[in-house]
C-alpha positions in Angstrom: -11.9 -9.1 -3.8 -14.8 -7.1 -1.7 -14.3 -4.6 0.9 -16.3 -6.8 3.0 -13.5 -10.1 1.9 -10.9 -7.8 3.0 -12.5 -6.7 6.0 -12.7 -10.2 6.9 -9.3 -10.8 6.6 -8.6 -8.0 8.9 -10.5 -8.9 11.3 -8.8 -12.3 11.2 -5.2 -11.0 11.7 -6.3 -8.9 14.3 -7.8 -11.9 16.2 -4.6 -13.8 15.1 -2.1 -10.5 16.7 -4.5 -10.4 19.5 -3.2 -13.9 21.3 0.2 -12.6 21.0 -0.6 -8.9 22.5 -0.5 -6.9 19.4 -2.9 -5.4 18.1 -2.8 -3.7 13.9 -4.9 -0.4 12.6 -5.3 -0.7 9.0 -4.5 2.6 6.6 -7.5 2.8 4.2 -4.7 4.1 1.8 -2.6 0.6 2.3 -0.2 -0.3 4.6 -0.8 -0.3 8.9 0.7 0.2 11.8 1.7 -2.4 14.1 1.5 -1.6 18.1 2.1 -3.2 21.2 -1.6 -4.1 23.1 -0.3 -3.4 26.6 1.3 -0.1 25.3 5.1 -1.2 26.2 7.8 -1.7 23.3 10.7 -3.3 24.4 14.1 -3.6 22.9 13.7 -5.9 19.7 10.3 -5.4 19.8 10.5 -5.5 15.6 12.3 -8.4 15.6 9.5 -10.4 18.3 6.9 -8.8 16.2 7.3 -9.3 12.7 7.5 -13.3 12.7 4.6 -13.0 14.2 2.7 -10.4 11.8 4.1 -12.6 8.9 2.7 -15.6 10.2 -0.6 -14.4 11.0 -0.9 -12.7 7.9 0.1 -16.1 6.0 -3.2 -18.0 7.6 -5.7 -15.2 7.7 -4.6 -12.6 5.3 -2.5 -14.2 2.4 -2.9 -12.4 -0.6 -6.3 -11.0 0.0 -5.5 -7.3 0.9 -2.4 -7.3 -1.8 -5.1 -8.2 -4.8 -8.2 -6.2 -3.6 -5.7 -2.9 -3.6 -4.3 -3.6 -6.7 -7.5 -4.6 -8.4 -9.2 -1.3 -6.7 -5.7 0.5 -8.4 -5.7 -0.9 -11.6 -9.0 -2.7 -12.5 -8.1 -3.8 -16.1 -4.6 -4.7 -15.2 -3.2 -1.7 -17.5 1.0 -1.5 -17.5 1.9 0.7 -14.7 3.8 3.4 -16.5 0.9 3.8 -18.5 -1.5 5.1 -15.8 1.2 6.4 -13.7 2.9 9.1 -16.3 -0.7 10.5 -17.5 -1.3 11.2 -13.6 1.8 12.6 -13.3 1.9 15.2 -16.0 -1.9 15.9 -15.4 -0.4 16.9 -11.2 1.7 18.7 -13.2 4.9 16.7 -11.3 6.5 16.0 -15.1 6.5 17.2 -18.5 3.9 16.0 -21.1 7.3 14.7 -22.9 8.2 12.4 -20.2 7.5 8.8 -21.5 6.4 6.0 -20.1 10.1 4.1 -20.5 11.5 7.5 -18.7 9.6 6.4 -15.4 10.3 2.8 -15.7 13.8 4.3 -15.3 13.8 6.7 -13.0 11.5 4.2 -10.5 13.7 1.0 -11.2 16.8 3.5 -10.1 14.5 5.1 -7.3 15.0 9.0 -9.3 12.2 10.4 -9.9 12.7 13.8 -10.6 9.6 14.9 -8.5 9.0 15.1 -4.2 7.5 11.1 -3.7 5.7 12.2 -0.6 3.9 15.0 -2.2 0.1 14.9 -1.8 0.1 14.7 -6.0 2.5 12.3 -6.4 0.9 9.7 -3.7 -2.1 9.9 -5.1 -1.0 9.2 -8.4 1.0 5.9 -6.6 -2.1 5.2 -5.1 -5.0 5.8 -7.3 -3.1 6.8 -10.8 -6.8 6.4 -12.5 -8.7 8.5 -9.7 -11.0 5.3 -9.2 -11.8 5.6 -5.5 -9.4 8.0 -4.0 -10.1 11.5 -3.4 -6.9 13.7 -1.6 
């Protein structure tokens, strides 16, 4: 996946949210924010909204955005733990004797023993290899 294929998608689910009055900004970290195009959010405005985000996104988006981050992430498709934990002791958010099976622990049980949201440990999440991401 290109930049410019997942631009294109983009611009398709915006098109696609458009006819239904929402409109979708794009975090060039991942993720977005959803938001109402005439400004006003109603009661169960989730619950209107996300059927129509989902189906949008399954005709113009699919699995475009999902491969071109992880691909940027993780070009050669290393284990996870094994680019994660070298980022992580290099922020200095572990030890350099936490393993590799120690985070697949502590993430499948949702402890890490480190702040998540920290500026070190996002970017680690994001961009464990510090391939494209600068904080």
């Amino acid at each position: 996946m290109t930049p410019e294929e997942v631009e294109a998608a983009h611009d398709r689910v915006r098109r696609c949210l458009a006819d239904s009055g929402l409109g979708i900004n794009y975090d060039p970290d991942g993720g977005f924010e959803l938001q109402s195009l005439d400004g006003k959010y109603p009661d169960g405005f989730f619950e209107r909204s996300d059927p129509i985000l989902r189906s949008c996104e399954k005709r113009a988006d699919e699995y475009v955005t999902y491969l071109f981050e992880e691909t940027r992430r993780n070009p050669e498709r290393r284990d996870d733990a094994e680019i994660t934990v070298p980022c992580l002791q290099a922020a200095g958010l572990v030890g350099k004797d936490y393993s590799e099976q120690q985070w697949r622990d502590d993430y499948d049980a949702d402890t890490l023993p480190f702040d998540s949201t920290s500026d070190e440990a996002v970017q680690c999440r994001l961009d464990p290899l510090g391939l494209w991401r600068r904080p």
